[in-house]
C-alpha positions as CSV (number, residue, x, y, z in Angstrom):
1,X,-37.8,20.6,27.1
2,X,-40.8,18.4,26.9
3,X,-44.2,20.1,27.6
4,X,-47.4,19.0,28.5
5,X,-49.4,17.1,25.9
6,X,-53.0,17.3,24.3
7,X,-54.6,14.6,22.9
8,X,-55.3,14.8,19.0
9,X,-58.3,14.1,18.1
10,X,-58.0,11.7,15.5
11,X,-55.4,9.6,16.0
12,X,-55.3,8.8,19.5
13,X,-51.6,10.1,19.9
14,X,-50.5,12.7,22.2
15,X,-48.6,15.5,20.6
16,X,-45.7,16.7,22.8
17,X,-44.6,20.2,21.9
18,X,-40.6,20.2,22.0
19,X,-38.3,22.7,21.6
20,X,-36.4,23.8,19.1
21,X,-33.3,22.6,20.2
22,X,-34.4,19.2,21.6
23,X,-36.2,19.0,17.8
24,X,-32.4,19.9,16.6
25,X,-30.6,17.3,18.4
26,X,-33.0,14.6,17.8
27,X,-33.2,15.4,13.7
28,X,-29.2,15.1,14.0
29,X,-29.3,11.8,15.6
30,X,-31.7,10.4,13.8
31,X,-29.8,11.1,10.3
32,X,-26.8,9.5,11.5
33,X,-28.4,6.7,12.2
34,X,-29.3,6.6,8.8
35,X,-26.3,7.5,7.1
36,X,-24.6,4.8,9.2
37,X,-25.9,1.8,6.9
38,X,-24.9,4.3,3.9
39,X,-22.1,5.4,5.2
40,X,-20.9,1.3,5.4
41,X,-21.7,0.5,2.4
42,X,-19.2,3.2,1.1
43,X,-16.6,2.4,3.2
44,X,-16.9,-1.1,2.0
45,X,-17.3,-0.1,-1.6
46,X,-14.0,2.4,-1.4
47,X,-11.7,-0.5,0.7
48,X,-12.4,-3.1,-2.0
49,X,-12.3,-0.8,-4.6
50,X,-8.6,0.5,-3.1
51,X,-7.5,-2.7,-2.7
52,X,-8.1,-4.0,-5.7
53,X,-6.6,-1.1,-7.4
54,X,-3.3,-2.1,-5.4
55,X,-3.3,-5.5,-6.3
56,X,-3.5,-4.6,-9.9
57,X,-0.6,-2.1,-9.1
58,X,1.2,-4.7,-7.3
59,X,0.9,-7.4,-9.8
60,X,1.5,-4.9,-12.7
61,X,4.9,-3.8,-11.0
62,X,5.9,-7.3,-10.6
63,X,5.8,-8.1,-14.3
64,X,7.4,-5.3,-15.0
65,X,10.2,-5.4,-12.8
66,X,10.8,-9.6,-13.8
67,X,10.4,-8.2,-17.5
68,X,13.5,-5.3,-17.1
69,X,15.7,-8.1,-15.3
70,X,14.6,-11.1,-17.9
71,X,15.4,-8.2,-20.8
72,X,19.3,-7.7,-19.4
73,X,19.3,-4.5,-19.4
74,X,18.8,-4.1,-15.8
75,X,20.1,-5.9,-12.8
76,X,17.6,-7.2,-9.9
77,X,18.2,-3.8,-7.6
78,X,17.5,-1.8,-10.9
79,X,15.0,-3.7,-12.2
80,X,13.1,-3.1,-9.0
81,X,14.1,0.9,-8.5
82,X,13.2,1.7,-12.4
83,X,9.7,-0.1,-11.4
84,X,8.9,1.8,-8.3
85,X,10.4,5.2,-10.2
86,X,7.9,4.9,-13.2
87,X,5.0,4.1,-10.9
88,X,5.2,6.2,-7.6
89,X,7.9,9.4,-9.0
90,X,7.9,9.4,-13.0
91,X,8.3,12.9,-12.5
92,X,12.2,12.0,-11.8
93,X,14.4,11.3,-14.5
94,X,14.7,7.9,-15.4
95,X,18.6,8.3,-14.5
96,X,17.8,7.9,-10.7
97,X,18.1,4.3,-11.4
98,X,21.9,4.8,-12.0
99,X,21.6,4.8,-8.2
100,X,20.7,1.2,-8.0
101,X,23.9,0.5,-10.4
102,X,26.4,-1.0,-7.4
103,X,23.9,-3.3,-5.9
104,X,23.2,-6.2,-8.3
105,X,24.2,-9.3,-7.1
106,X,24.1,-8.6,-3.6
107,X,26.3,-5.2,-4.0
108,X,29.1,-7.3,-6.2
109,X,29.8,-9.8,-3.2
110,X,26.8,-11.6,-2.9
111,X,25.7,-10.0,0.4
112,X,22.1,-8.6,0.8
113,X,20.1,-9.4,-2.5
114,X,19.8,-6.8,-4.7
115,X,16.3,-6.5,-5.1
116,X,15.9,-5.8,-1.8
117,X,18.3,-3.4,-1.7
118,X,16.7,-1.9,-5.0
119,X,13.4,-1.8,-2.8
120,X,15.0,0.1,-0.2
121,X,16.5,2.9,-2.3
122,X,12.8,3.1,-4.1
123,X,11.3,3.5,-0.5
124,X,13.8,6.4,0.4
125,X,12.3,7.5,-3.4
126,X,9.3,7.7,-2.7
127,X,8.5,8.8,1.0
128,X,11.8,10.7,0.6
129,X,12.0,12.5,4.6
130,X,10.0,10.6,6.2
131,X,12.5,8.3,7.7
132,X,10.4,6.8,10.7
133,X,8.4,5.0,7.8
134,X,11.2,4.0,5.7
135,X,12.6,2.2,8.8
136,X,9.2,0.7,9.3
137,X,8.5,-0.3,6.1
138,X,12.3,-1.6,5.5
139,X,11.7,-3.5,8.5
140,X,8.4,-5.0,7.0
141,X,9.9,-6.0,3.6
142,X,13.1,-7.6,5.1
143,X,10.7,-9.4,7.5
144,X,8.4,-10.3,4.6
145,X,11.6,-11.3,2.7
146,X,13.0,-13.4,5.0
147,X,9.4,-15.4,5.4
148,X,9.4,-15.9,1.6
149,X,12.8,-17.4,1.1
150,X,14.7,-17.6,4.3
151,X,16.8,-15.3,4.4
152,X,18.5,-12.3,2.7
153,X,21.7,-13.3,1.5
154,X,22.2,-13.4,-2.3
155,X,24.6,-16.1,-2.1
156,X,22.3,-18.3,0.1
157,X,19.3,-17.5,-2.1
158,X,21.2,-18.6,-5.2
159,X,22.9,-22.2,-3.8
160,X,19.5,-23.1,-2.0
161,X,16.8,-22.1,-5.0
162,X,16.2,-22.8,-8.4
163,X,18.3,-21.4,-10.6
164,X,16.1,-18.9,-12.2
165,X,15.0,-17.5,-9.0
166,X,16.3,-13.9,-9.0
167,X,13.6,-12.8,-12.0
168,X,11.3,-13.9,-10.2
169,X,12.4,-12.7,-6.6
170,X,12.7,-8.8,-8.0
171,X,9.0,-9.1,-9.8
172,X,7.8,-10.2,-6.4
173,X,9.9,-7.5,-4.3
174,X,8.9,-4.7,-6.5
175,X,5.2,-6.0,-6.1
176,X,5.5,-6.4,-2.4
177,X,6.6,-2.9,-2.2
178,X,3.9,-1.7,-4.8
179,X,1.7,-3.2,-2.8
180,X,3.1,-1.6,0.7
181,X,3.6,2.3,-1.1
182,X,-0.1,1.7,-2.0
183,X,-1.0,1.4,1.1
184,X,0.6,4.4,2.8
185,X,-0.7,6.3,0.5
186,X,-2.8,9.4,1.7
């Protein structure tokens, strides 16, 4: 509550006499207001800072993944799980990847490429019951998929592109999804 004032003497200013409370609220105001500027340049700081850190994620998962399907010892669908295991769950055995085993080459019959069907096991991998989000985020890559090269058939990819596409395709699916689980993470 704002009193009455008395003049000061020497400055020519009135000094109000407030309340405790109003004295409170107004020294609470008055520090988020300054901590907004601060508080902005932190936020700014973390998101490029986090974002970078994903690309870097990203782009190191998609060497890696090209690199395991280049070496022959994996397929594009393993290539791509073995990635996102190592990075998001290394505490599972590296045999999870077996899982992955059935779906090269568009699951042996040139249906849905294998690398995005590696991408979706790794997805149930890593967010494991969350299945609202693994629709979601299946949904994204298959959208994101189908922008890239068309669409998602391992037979169409292979007659219509290069014919080195599919080490390249897995390194940028495994990326893609590096780049997706980086985001959803808390």
């Amino acid at each position: 509550m704002i009193k009455a004032g008395k003049r000061h003497a020497f400055s020519g200013f009135f000094i109000l006499p407030l309340d405790l409370e109003f004295m409170y609220y107004l020294s609470q105001l008055l520090f988020i207001l300054s901590m907004t500027h601060y508080r902005r340049s932190i936020m700014t700081w973390f998101t490029k800072n986090t974002v970078h850190k994903a690309t870097e994620l990203a782009e190191q998962c998609r060497v890696e993944s090209e690199t395991y399907y280049r070496s022959g010892s994996y397929h594009c669908a393993e290539a791509v799980l073995a990635t996102i295991r190592n990075h998001f769950r290394p505490d599972l055995p590296s045999e999870v990847t077996h899982m992955a085993s059935g779906f090269g080459g568009g699951s042996g019959s040139g249906c849905i490429c294998g690398a995005v069907s590696g991408a979706t096991i790794g997805l149930g991998l890593v967010l494991q019951n969350d299945k609202k989000r693994i629709i979601h985020m299946t949904r994204e890559l298959h959208t994101w998929f189908k922008e890239k090269y068309g669409v998602t058939c391992c037979k169409t990819i292979r007659a219509t592109h290069p014919k080195d596409i599919c080490p390249v395709l897995t390194g940028e699916v495994a990326g893609k999804l590096a780049e997706m689980l980086s985001r959803e993470r808390p």
